[in-house]
Each structure stands twice: as structure tokens, then as C-alpha cells.
C-alpha positions in Angstrom: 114.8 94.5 115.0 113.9 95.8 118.5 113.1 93.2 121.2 109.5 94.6 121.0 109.1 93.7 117.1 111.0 90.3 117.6 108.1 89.3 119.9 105.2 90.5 117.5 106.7 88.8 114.9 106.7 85.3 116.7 103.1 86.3 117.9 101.9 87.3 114.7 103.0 84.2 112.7 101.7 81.8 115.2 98.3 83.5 115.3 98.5 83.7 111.2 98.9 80.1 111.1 97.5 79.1 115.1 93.9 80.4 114.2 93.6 78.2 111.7 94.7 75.6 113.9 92.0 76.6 116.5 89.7 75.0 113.6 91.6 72.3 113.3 92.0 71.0 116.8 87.8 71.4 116.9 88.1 68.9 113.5 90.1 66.3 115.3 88.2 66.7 118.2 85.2 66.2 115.9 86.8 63.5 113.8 88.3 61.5 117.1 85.2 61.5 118.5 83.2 59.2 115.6 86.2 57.5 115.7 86.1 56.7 119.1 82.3 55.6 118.9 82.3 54.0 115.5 85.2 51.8 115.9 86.3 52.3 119.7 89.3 51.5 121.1 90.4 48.3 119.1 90.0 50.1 115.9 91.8 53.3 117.1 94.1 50.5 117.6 94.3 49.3 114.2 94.1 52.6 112.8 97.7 53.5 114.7 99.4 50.1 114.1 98.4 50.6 110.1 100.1 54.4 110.3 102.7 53.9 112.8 104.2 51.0 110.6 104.0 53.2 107.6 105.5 55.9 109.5 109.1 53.8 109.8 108.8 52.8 105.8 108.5 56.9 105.2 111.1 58.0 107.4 113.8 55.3 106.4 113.2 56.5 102.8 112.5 60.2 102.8 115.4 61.4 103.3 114.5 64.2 105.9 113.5 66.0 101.9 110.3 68.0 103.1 113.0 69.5 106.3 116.2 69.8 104.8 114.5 71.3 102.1 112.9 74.2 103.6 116.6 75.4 104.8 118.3 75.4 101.0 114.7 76.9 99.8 114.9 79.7 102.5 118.5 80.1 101.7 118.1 80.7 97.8 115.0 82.4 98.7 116.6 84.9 100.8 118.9 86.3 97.7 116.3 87.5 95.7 118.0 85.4 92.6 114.8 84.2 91.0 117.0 81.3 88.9 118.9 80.5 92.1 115.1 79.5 93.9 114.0 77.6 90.2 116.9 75.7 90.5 116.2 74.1 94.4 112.8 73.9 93.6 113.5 71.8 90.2 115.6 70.0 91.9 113.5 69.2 94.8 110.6 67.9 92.6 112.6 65.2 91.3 114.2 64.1 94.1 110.4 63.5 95.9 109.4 61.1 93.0 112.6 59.3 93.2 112.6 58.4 97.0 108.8 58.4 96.9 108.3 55.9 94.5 111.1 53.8 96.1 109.3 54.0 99.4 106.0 52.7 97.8 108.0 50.0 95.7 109.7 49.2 99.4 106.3 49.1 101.0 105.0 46.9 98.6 107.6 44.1 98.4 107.4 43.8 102.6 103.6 43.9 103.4 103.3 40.5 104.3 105.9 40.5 106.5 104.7 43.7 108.2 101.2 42.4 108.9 102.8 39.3 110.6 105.0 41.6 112.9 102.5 44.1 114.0 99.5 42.1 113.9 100.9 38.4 114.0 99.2 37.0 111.1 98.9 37.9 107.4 95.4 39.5 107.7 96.4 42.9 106.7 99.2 41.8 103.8 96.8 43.9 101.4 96.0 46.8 103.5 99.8 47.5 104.3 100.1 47.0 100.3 97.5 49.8 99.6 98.3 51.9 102.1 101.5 52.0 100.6 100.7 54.3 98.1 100.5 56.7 101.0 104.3 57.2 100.8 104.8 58.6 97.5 101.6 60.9 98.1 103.1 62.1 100.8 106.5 62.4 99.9 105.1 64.6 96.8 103.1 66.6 99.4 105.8 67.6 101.5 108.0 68.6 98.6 105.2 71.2 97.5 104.8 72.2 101.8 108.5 72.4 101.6 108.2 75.4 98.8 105.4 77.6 100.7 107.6 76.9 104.2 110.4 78.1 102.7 109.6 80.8 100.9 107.5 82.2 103.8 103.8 81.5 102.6 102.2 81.5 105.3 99.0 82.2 104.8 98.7 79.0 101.7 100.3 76.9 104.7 97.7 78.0 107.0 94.8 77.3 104.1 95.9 73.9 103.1 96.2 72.6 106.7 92.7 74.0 107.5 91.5 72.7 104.0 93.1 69.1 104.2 91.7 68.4 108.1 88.4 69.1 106.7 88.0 67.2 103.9 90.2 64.5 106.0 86.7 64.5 108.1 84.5 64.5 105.6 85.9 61.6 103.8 86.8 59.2 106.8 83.6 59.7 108.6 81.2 58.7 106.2 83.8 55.7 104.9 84.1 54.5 108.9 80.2 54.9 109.4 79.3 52.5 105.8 82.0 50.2 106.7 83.4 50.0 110.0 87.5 48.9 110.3 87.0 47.7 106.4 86.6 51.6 106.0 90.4 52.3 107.1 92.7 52.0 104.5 90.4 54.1 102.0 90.4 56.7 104.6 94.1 57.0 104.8 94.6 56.9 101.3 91.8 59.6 100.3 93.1 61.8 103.1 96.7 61.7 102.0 95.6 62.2 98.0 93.5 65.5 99.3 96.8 67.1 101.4 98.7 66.3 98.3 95.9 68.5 96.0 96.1 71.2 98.1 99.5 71.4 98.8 100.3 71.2 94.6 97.3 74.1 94.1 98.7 76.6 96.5 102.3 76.0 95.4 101.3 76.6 92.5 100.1 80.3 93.7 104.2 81.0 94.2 105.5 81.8 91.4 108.5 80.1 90.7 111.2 80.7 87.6 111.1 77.4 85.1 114.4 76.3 84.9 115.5 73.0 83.4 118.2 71.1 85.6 120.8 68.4 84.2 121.5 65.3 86.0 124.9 66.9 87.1 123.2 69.8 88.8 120.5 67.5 90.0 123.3 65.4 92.0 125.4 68.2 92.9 122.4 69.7 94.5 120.6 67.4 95.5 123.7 65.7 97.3 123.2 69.0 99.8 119.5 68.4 100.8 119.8 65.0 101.6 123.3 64.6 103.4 121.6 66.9 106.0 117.9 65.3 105.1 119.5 61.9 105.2 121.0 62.4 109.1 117.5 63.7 109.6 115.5 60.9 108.4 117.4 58.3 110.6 116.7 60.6 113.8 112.9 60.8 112.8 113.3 56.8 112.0 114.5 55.9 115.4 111.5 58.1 116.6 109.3 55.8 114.5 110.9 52.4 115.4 110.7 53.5 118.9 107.0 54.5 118.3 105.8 51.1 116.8 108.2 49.3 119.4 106.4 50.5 122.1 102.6 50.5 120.1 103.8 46.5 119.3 104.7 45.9 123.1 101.6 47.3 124.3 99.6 45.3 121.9 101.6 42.0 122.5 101.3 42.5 126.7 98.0 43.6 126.9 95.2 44.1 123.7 94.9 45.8 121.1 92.2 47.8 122.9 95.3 49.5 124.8 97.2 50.5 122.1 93.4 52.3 120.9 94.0 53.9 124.4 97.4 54.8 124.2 97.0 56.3 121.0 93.9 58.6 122.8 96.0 59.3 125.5 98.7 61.1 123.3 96.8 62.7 120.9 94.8 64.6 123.5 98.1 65.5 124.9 100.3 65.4 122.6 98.7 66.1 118.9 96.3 69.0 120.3 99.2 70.7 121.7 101.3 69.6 118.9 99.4 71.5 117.0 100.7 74.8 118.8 104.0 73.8 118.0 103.2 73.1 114.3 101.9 77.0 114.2 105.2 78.3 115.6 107.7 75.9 113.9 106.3 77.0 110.5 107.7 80.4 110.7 110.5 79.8 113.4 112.9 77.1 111.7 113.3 79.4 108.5 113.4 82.8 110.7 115.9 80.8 113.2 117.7 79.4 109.9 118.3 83.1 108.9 120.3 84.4 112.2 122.1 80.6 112.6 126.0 82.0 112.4 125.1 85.1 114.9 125.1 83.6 118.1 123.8 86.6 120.0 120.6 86.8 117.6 120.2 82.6 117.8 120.2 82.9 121.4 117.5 85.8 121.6 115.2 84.2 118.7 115.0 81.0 120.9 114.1 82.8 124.2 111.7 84.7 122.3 110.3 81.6 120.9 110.4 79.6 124.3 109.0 82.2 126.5 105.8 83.1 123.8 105.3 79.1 123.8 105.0 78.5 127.2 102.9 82.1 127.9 100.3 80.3 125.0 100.1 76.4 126.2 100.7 76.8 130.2 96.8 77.4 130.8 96.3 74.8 128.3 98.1 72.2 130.0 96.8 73.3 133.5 93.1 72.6 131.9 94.4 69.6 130.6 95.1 68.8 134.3 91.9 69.6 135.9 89.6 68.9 133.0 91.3 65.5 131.5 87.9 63.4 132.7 85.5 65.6 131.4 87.5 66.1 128.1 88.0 62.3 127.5 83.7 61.6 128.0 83.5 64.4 125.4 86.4 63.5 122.9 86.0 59.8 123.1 83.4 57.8 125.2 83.8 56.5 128.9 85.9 53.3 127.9 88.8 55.6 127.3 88.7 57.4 130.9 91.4 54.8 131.8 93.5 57.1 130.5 92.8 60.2 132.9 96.1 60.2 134.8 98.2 59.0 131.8 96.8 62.5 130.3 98.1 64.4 133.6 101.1 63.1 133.8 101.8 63.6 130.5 101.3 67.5 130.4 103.3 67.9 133.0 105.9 66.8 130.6 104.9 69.1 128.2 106.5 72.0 130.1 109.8 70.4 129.3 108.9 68.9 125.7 108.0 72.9 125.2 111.5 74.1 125.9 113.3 71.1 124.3 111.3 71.4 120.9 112.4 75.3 121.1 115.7 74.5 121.5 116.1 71.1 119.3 115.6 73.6 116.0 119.2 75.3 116.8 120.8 71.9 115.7 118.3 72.3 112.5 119.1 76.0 111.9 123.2 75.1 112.3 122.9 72.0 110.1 124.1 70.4 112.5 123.3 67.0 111.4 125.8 64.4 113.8 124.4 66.3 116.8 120.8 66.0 115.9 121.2 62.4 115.0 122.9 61.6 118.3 120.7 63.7 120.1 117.7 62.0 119.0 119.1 58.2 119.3 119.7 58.6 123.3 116.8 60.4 124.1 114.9 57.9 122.4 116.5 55.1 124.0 115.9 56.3 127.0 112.2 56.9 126.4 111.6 53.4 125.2 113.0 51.4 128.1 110.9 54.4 130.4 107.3 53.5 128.2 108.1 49.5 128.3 108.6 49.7 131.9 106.1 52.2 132.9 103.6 50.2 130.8 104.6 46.9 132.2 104.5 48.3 136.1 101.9 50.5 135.9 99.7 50.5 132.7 98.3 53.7 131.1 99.3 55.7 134.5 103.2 54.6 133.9 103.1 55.4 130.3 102.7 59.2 131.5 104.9 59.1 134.3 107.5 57.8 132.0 106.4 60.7 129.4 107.7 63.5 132.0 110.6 61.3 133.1 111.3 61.2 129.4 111.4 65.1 128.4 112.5 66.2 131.9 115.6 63.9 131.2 115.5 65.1 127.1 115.4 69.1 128.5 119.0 68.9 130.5 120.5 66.8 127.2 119.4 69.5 124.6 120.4 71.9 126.9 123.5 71.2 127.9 124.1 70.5 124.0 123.1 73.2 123.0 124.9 75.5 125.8 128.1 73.4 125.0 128.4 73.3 121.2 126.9 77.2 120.7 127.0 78.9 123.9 123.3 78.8 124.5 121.7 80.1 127.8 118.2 81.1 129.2 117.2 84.5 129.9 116.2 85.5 133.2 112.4 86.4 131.9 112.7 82.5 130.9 112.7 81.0 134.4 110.7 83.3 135.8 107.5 82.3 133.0 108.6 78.8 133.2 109.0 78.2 137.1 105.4 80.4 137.6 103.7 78.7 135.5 105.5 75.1 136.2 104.6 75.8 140.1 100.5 76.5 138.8 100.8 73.1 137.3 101.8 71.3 139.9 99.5 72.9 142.2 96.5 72.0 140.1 98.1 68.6 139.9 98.2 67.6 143.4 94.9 68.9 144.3 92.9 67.2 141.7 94.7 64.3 142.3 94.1 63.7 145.8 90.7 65.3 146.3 88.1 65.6 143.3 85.0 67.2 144.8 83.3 70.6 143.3 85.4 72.7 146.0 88.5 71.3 144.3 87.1 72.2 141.0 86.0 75.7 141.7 90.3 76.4 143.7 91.7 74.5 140.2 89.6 76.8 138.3 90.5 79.7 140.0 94.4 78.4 139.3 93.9 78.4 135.7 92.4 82.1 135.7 96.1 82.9 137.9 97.7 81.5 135.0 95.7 82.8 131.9 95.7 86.1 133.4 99.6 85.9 134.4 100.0 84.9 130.7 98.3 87.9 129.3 100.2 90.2 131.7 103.6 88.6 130.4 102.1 88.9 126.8 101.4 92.4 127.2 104.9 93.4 128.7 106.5 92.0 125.9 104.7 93.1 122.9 101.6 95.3 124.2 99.2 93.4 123.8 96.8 95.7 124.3 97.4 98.4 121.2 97.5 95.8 119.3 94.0 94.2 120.4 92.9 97.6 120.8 94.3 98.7 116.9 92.7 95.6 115.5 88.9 96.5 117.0 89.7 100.0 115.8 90.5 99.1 112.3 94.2 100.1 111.8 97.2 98.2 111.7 100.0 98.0 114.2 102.3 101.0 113.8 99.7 103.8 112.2 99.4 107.1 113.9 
């Protein structure tokens, strides 16, 4: 594949799958928004308590299924052997009802004793015990995800995220508007049950051979998704614990107003431009997964990847910078504008959260389960005692400082794994996109900072246009950009005479 074609192909699957997710961010913009005024910041507060707890039951029991999946999907998919793909899939299926039911059994049993540790009294005993049922909805969900993901549907993965955020707005509006917080846990629960529809429906648009597995075949493979899902699960568990840890501690130290806040704070940040990464992880884990034992391919996927994911969120983040006042009056109301620096701060980190996410998948793609799990327990460590102190010195303002302190340390460990274990290094076409548009960050930082007047506004501006337009220049360079804007307002496809 020539270096021109390996860029198109990373652009092309993250606009396949990013448009839709255009649509999306203006849903949870949308659905945030009546959040923000129909139960403000304490019930944004309960909201991410309820789903942050539930989010350590899932990952202790999931065992990493809807990931590790994908690769042995992609794997079987990739011989063309149309029993070989029944088989995982059939195998798969099982495996989701087994560890989801356990999860929702698990979840169950312990409500009362997870209302009185994140809330500290047994108010919410029932709503963690209905809420439960969330974890075998969702464990089924992702098994069907796992199928399209891995099989390369990316256009039914595109539909049913675009699908489930809208009928995920339509159902929790109306329920928050009747009945205020009482209007949570039905929300939750009728938002999970609709992914789970529409991932089964389009999964059922693949057509998959029938085959009928025995318990011995189940085991044997089975045994291979979830030694690798299993390693994977604990990693994403101390994400979670670290997660509620630090929702809990905020809660406890100040009010549950702040965690509301908090939770603000990160999904302008961090779920609007997670979203991005969503787009470009759903083709790039299985394409990465194909080239994992050539190193010089590995190395040139991930550049690839990096340097298209900074070119498309550096503008973003520099708006985020200039414009995080005005976007958290829109988003939310004017209670949550105590959260402005937090948000700057924050995307700062994103630069290096950006390059670490590109280059956290090699450990996915290689299997490489111990290094991942490692990986992930000292970076989150580290990030935990950074949030509790930054929170406890400096409020919402230290909880971004300690955000970029975080990733910037998490970007030289990933690194210097990944450069020691597999030979990994950064093009030269790297730094030069990441320092530019690292420096127009900055820039933007420090002036809005430390003046905020309509001259300021007009130079930031002017900033961002650098960095757009320095984007689009990169962009073109590397895939031209141009034919094929010009090819698609013409009619033809990429490639026709």
C-alpha cells in the first residue's frame, strides 16, 4: 500500500464513521444541556456516581470480551473460512451471557453496600439494584459491536452509534423533565436496552455461518479471548476504581455539586474529543491488528494514525482554549463556568493523551497483555494521587493541571515501552505536526489566560485559523486533499480517470 493510500484509508474510515459522530457530539451537546438545567450540577452528580460505580462491576466481570474479541474475530475473519468466523462468533455469544448474567447477579447481591460507599447511606440500594440489569445489556451489546468491529462493518457501527445517541435523547429527556433525579435509573436502563437493539439488528445484517459449538470447543476457545480479555478487564478496572476513587473523594471533600462539575468538565474535554478517537479506533485496532508481527508496517500505521489525529483535533483543542466560557454558558448553564480553566488545562493534555492513545493500541495489536496491564496500573496510580492533590490544593483548576501532568507523564511511559519492547520511533513529519501545533496551543493559552478583552479574542481567533489552515495544508500533502474534495463535488470516486 503506498504511503499516499495508507493515509486515505485512515482518513476515510474516520470520516465514514467521524461524520456520524459530528451528529452525535451535537446530541450530547443537546442532551447535556437539559441535563445541566433540569437537574444541574448535583444531579449530573448522581448521574456519574450511579454509572461510575457500575462501571467497576462491568469491568471486573467482562472479561475485556467486547476487545479481545474483535482481535480473534478479525483474525478468523481475515481467512475467508466462513466456519472458522461461525465458530468465534458462536462462541462469543455464549460467553457474553455467561459473564453478563454473573455481572448482574454480582450487582445485585452488593447494592446496598454500594449505595452506602458512594453515597453514605442506603438511599440508592434499589437504584444500584436496577441499574444492574445494565450489565448484562451491555455485555450482550458489545458482543454483537464486537462482530461488526471485527469483521470491518463500518458503516452498521456508524448507524447504530448515531441511532442509539438519539433515541438515548429522546428517552432520557422527557423521563428527566416528568420526574427530575427519580427519572435516572429508567433512563440508564432504556438507553442501554435501545444500544443493545440496534447493535443485535445490524449484526444480524452480517451474515454469519450457523455452527453449533460443544462445550470443549467453547472452553478451548473461549480460554483465548479471555486470557488476553481478562488482562484487559483488570487494566480498564483500575481505570474505573481510580475513576469512582477520585468521583468519591471529590464528593466526600467538597459536594456532590462538584463531582456534577467534574463530570462537565471532562466530558466537554474529554467525551467530545473522545469521540474522535472512538471514530479512528474503530477501524485502526483491527487494521493495526493485521500488520502486528511486521514491525516496519506497525511503526508506519501508528505515525499515520498519530499525525491524521492530531492534524483533525489540534484546532479543536485550541477552540477549546479560547472558547471554553462561551461553550460552558451554552452546553450547561453559568453555575458550571467554574470549570473554565479546568477545561484549558485539560486540552492541553490532550496533545499528549492523542499520541499515547495512538500508541497504547500496539500493546493491543501484539497481545501483549502483561505490558498493557502494567502499563495501565502506574499510569493510573500516578494520575490518582495527581487528581486527589490537585483537587485538594486547587479545586477544579488542579484537577486539569493534574490532567496534563498525567498524560504528559503517561506519553514518555508508552513511549519508551513501546520503543523498548518493539522498536517504536516517531517520524520526523510527527514532531514537526505535533510541536506546530503544540506551540499554537500554548500561545492561545497564555494569552487568554492573562488578558481576556475582544483584542485577545480577535489574535486567538486568528491563531486557530493558523492552525486549521496549517492542518489542511498537512492534510493535503499527505493524501491530496484537494482531488479528493474536488472528485467528491464532481461526482466520481477517488481513483477514476
Amino acid at each position: 500500500m503506498s504511503t499516499q493510500n495508507s493515509y486515505r484509508q485512515i482518513f476515510k474510515a474516520t470520516s465514514i464513521y467521524g461524520g456520524v459522530q459530528v451528529i452525535v457530539i451535537l446530541v450530547a451537546i443537546v442532551r447535556s444541556k437539559f441535563i445541566a438545567v433540569l437537574l444541574g450540577p448535583s444531579g449530573m452528580g448522581v448521574v456519574t456516581l450511579i454509572t461510575a460505580t457500575m462501571g467497576i462491576i462491568r469491568n471486573a466481570t467482562e472479561f475485556g470480551l467486547g476487545t479481545s474479541a474483535v482481535k480473534s474475530i478479525a483474525a478468523a475473519h481475515s481467512t475467508g473460512d466462513a466456519t472458522r468466523i461461525g465458530t468465534v462468533i458462536a462462541v462469543l455469544r455464549r460467553w457474553v451471557w455467561i459473564t453478563g448474567l454473573a455481572a448482574f447477579a454480582l450487582a445485585v447481591i452488593i447494592s446496598p453496600w454500594l449505595s452506602r460507599l458512594t453515597f453514605g447511606n442506603d438511599n440508592y440500594t434499589v437504584a444500584f439494584m436496577l441499574v444492574a440489569v445494565t450489565l448484562l445489556l451491555t455485555q450482550i451489546s458489545d458482543g454483537q459491536s464486537a462482530l461488526l468491529q471485527g469483521t470491518r462493518q463500518t458503516k452498521y457501527l456508524a448507524r447504530t452509534t448515531l441511532y442509539g445517541s438519539l433515541l438515548g435523547l429522546f428517552i432520557s429527556i422527557p423521563l428527566y423533565y416528568a420526574f427530575g433525579e427519580g427519572g435516572i435509573v429508567p433512563a440508564i436502563i432504556l438507553s442501554a436496552a435501545s444500544v443493545l437493539l440496534l447493535n443485535w439488528f445490524f449484526a444480524a445484517k452480517v451474515p454469519v455461518a450457523r455452527v453449533k459449538v460443544d462445550k470443549a470447543t467453547m472452553l478451548h476457545d473461549g480460554k483465548k479471548m479471555l486470557s488476553l480479555g481478562f488482562i484487559l478487564s483488570l487494566g480498564w478496572l483500575v481505570s474505573s476504581c481510580t475513576s469512582y476513587i477520585i468521583r468519591v473523594f471529590i464528593n466526600k471533600q467538597g459536594n456532590i455539586a462538584d463531582v456534577g462539575l467534574y463530570n462537565a468538565g471532562l466530558t466537554i474535554v474529554g467525551t467530545y474529543v473522545g469521540l474522535v478517537f472512538t471514530s479512528m479506533g474503530t477501524d485502526y485496532y483491527p487494521r493495526l491488528s493485521a500488520v502486528a508481527d511486521d514491525r516496519k508496517k506497525l511503526n508506519r500505521e501508528v505515525n499515520h494514525q498519530t499525525e491524521i489525529a492530531l492534524l483533525i483535533l489540534a484546532p479543536m483543542l485550541a477552540a477549546f482554549i479560547v472558547y471554553a466560557n462561551f461553550g460552558i454558558i451554552i452546553l450547561y448553564t453559568k453555575e458550571f463556568l467554574q470549570i473554565n480553566t479546568m477545561i484549558q488545562w485539560s486540552a492541553l493534555g490532550i496533545f499528549f493523551k492523542t499520541v499515547s492513545w495512538t500508541i497504547g493500541f500496539v500493546f493491543l495489536a501484539k497481545g501483549a497483555s502483561k505490558i498493557y496491564f502494567w502499563n495501565e496500573l502506574i499510569s493510573n496510580a500516578y494520575q490518582l494521587i495527581l487528581n486527589l492533590a490537585g483537587y485538594y490544593y486547587l479545586g477544579m483548576t488542579g484537577l486539569g493541571i493534574s490532567y496534563l501532568a498525567g498524560f504528559i507523564l503517561y506519553f514518555i511511559q508508552v513511549f519508551i515501552l513501546a520503543n523498548r519492547f518493539y522498536s517504536f520511533y516517531f517520524s520526523r513529519s510527527f514532531y514537526k505536526i505535533f510541536l506546530v501545533q503544540l506551540s499554537i496551543a500554548i500561545a492561545s493559552f497564555i494569552l487568554i489566560s492573562y488578558t481576556r478583552n475582544i483584542y485577545t479574542y480577535i489574535a486567538c481567533s486568528c491563531i486557530i485559523l493558523f492552525s486549521v489552515l496549517f492542518s489542511l495544508k498537512e492534510l493535503n500533502t499527505r493524501m491530496g486533499l484537494s482531488a479528493i474534495i474536488r472528485e467528491r463535488l464532481s461526482g466520481k470516486k477517488t481513483g477514476e480517470s
